[in-house]
Steps between C-alpha positions, in 0.01 A plus 500: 500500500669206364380119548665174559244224407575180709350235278390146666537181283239207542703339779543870757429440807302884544442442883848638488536807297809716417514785751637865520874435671418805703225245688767254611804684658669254729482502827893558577428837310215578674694454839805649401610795640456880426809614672783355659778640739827505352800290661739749581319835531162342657370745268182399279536395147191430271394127551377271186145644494628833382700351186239576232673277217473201713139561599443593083657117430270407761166643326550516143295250249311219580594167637363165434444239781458129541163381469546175760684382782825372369702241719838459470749214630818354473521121343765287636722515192477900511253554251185710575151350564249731406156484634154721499153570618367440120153388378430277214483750224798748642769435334865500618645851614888363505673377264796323436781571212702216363908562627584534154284859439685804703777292594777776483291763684665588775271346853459771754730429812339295757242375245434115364621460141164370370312728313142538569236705304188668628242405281362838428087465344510874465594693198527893416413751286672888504471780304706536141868627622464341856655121645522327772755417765424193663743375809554479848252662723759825560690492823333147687810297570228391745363230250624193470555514159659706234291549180757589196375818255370524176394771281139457279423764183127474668367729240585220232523190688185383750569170594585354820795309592740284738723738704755315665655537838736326778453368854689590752698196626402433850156608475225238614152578517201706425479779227138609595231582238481886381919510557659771259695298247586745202506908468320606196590874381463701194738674335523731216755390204675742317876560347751599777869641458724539806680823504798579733494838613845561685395854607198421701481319834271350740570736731443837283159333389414419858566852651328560811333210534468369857472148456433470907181696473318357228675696181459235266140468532414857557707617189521225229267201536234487334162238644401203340224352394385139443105416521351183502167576238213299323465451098220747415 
């Protein structure tokens, strides 16, 4: 077993702790469907629930979470207010970037042009050969944000950092305490070499596979596994 140590600087807030994202599937997955009748034939077709790689982007890593109630509001001249349920020695979980850094990146449709940073107070440590993919908690369109991605070498680097992200534009209101703001998943580096093979297809590779009655998961994918553990 491998281990991701989340590290807390001086000013973490650890009454909110990052958590296995297998503990906070949304709730529009969780009331999706399993099956669904098809248009023409009325005939059933597997629903969302039984897509595997959706439910895998769903559950794999960790995700970190806001530590307070964080207000948002529109000023008149169409900047953001920002506001929060903070205490006199919490300091500030949003930040805001001058117009000048990130200018040319490109905003995310239907998103304000400032860029804001979550003020992450948690840094990382991975095993020698592994990083870390840091960005948007996979799949939640739901949120009213968009957090851009980064890549850490968290075997080598263990700080923490700023990781900036975009609101949407006509959203007003309450991002509650313990809200999913940033995916956090390990990967393995090593050199890679694309190869075209002209004589194989994704059909010959896929023979007999009955995608309707569960083939994928039955024949190729493989659980797994991210545990939320104490330092011994």
């Amino acid at each position: 077993m491998r281990f991701t140590h989340f590290i807390p600087d001086v000013d973490a807030d650890t009454s909110v702790l990052p958590v296995t994202a297998k503990s906070e599937i949304p709730q529009w997955y969780k009331d999706g469907e399993v099956e669904y009748l098809d248009d023409v034939t009325g005939s059933p077709n597997p629903g969302i629930k039984k897509c595997i790689p959706i439910l895998d982007s769903l559950t794999t890593g960790y995700l970190l979470k806001t530590s307070v109630n964080i207000y948002i509001k529109k000023r008149h001249n169409g900047t953001t207010a920002i506001d929060y349920d903070l205490d006199m020695n919490t300091s500030s979980p949003v930040g805001v970037r001058a117009d000048a850094m990130g200018a040319t990146i490109p905003r995310p449709a239907g998103h304000k042009r400032e860029q804001l940073t979550w003020t992450s107070h948690w840094s990382w440590k991975t095993p020698r050969g592994y990083s870390l993919l840091i960005t948007h908690p996979l799949n939640r369109w739901d949120l009213p944000f968009t957090t851009m991605a980064g890549i850490v070498d968290s075997d080598k680097y263990h700080g923490s950092g700023n990781i900036p992200f975009f609101l949407k534009e006509e959203f007003e209101g309450l991002i509650p305490k313990g809200t999913p703001y940033a995916q956090v998943i390990p990967i393995k580096r090593a050199e890679w070499t694309t190869v075209f093979d002209p004589a194989l297809t994704g059909a010959a590779l896929n023979t007999g596979i009955d995608g309707s009655k569960g083939g994928y998961k039955k024949s190729f994918w493989k659980k797994k596994t991210y545990l939320i553990g104490e330092k011994k």
